[in-house]
Each structure stands twice: as C-alpha cells, then as structure tokens.
C-alpha positions, -999 to +999 in steps of 0.1 A: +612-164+089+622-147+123+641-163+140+625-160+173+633-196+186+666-196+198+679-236+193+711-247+215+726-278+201+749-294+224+779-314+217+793-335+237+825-350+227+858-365+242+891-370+220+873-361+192+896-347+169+889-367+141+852-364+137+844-331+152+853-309+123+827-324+103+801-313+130+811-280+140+811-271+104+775-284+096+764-260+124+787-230+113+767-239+076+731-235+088+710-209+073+692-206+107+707-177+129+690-182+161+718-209+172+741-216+203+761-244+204+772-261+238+806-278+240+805-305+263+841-320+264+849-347+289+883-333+294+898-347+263+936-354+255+944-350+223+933-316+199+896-317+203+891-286+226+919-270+196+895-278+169+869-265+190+888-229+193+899-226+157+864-239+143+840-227+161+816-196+154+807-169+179+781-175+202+793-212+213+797-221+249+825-250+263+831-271+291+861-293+297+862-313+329+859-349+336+821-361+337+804-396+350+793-404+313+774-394+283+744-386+303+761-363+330+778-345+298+741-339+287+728-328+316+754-306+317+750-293+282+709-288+294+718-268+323+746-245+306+721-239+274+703-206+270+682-218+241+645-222+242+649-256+224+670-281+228+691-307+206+720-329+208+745-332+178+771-357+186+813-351+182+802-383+151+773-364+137+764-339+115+734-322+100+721-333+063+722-300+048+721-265+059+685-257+064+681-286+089+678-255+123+655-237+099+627-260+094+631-275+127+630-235+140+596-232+121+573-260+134+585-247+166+570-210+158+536-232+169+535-228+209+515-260+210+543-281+196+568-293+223+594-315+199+605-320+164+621-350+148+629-365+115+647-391+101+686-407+104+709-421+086+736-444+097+771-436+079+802-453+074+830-439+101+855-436+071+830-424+040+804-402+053+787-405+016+779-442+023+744-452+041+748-484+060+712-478+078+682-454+070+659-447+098+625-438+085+603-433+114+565-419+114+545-395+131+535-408+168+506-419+178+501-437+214+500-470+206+533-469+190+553-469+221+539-502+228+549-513+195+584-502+198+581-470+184+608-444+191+620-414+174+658-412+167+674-394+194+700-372+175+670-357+151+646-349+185+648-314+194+628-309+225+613-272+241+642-268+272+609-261+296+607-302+293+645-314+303+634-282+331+612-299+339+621-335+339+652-328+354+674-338+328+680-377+325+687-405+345+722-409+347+716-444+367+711-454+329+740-462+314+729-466+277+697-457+276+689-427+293+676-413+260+648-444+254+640-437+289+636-398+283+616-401+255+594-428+267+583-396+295+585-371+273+559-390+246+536-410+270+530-378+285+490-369+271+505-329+271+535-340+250+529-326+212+551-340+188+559-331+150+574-355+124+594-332+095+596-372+071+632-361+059+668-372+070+677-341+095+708-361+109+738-381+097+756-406+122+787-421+118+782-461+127+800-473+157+777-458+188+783-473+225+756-493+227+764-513+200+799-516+202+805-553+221+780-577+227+783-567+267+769-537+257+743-549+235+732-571+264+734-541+288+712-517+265+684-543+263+681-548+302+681-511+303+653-508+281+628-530+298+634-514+328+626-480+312+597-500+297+583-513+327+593-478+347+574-459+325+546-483+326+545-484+283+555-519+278+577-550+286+594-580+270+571-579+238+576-539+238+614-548+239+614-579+213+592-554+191+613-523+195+645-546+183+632-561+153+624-525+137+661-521+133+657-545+105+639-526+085+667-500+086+694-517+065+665-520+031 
C-alpha cells in the first residue's frame, strides 16, 4: 500500500532502561514506513536517553526535561508530532508483530475513519512470552460506553486533527486522562471508529493505576468524574466498566 498516512507513535518513558529496548525495536521492525517516533523522556537518570541514541532509527524525535506527569509527557509528545495519526507506545510496550503500523495505516486510507484499535495483552514484566490478561474488546456502538465499554488505550490510534482539536488531555487527571479522552472522543456522533479483532499491543503488567490500592481508589474516583463530566454514565457505568476486567484473565 502507499504509505500516505504518516503514523507518530510517542513514547514516553523515564529511567527506562530496562524495558525500552524491547519497544524501540518493535518500531524499528515494522513493515510500515510512514513512521516517526516521539521520545518523550521525563528527564531520566540512568541509560534510557543512551538506549534511545544507540537504538533508535532515523526519523525519531526526543525530549528530555522534567514534566508534571504522564499526561503533560503526552501532551507534549501531541504537540511535537508531525504525523497525521497518532499513537502512544509505552517505555513497557511493544507491538505484536511487525505489520501492526501497516494495517492500522490501511483503515486509515478511509477519510471517514477517525481511530483504530484492537486488542491487548497483559504480559509478565520478566517473560514477555507469558499472557496474564487478554483484552478482547468489540467494535463500538453507543450504548457501550454506558455499559462500560472502552477501547484499550495503547492499541487506539487517533487522526492528530482530534488531540488538535481537543486540546490534548486533561492533565487535572491524574490516572485517567485517557478514559476521560476517549469518553470525548467516542461519544462524539462525528467520531468514526474501526475495530482491527487482533492483539496490536503487548503490555508488560505493573501500570500506575494499578500499582497500590491508593491508586486503585484514586483511578475509580477519577472515572466517575469523567463519567459524569462527559455526561455518559455514573456509578453503574463505573461498577460495569470494573467488572469487564474479569473477563480478561479467561
């Protein structure tokens, strides 16, 4: 296909050095040539922005200053990308195989389609080769929002126009700026969508959100108050959204 659709996936990362080979390379590996990827270090200590230099291909972009969180790195990473699509591969993730960018690149050739997004799996931190959790998710329809619907956020690639648009997220979120952006993005009647039903993204387990119960407590207030922002849903939304996750580990 030509490869008209240029696709910037931004990575942001902080004293990464373990993890961030793995990612770089599964971008260096994709058979898609229409790709920029955005560094966006947090001003990192030990060799990430070294692995960066010494792995990464040309046409790659970084940044390495202190930020106010995840969300201020990807706002940052939106503003600095030149791509007309945009997705966000973590320092812990990594693509399934190398012709993720190319079918992602080809729904995309569509001008009426404004994201793309498939399916995760959750990995162990030490053997990338073992699934602890299998996202499966299904093509949207309105009511699933409601239901507690949500796409996975590292397979969502999303025209740049929108983040333009949006103005980025909300970094008064601490957790979940991304529920909160996509709850926007997909209750929004103009927002066309397109599910590819195969595993685009691998994540190694251990994300912020889930990583002490303080958190866990902190990402749900944060998404009924992007529930109830957004106007999509509330505690039954919330309750709903929560129990999916069950699913997951079968």
């Amino acid at each position: 296909m030509a490869e008209s659709i240029r696709i910037s996936a931004v990575t942001a990362c902080f004293n990464s050095a373990e993890t961030i080979t793995t990612t770089i390379d599964s971008v260096n590996a994709q058979s898609y040539g229409g790709i920029e990827h955005v560094f966006i270090d947090g001003g990192s200590t030990d060799a990430t922005l070294g692995v960066i230099k010494s792995h990464a291909k040309t046409g790659h972009t970084v940044l390495s200053e202190p930020d106010n969180g995840i969300y201020d790195a990807l706002n940052k990473g939106i503003q600095r990308a030149t791509g007309d699509v945009v997705g966000f591969l973590h320092a812990d993730d990594f693509f399934a195989d190398s012709d993720v960018l190319t079918r992602i690149a080809s729904r995309f050739e569509d001008p009426s389609v404004q994201a793309v997004y498939g399916d995760l799996q959750y990995v162990s931190q030490t053997d990338t080769t073992k699934v602890i959790r299998h996202w499966r998710t299904k093509p949207f329809t309105g009511g699933r929002l409601k239901r507690g619907w949500m796409p996975p956020h590292p397979t969502l690639y999303v025209r740049k126009s929108w983040y333009d648009t949006m103005g980025g997220f909300d970094t008064h979120y601490r957790i979940a700026a991304d529920y909160f952006s996509m709850l926007q993005m997909f209750s929004d009647p103009a927002f066309h969508a397109v599910y590819i039903p195969e595993v685009l993204v691998r994540m190694r387990v251990g994300g912020a959100s889930n990583r002490s119960l303080k958190n866990i407590i902190e990402k749900s207030r944060e998404d009924y108050s992007a529930l109830t922002r957004t106007g999509v849903g509330g505690m039954g939304t919330l309750v709903a959204k929560n129990l999916r996750k069950i699913e997951q580990f079968f």
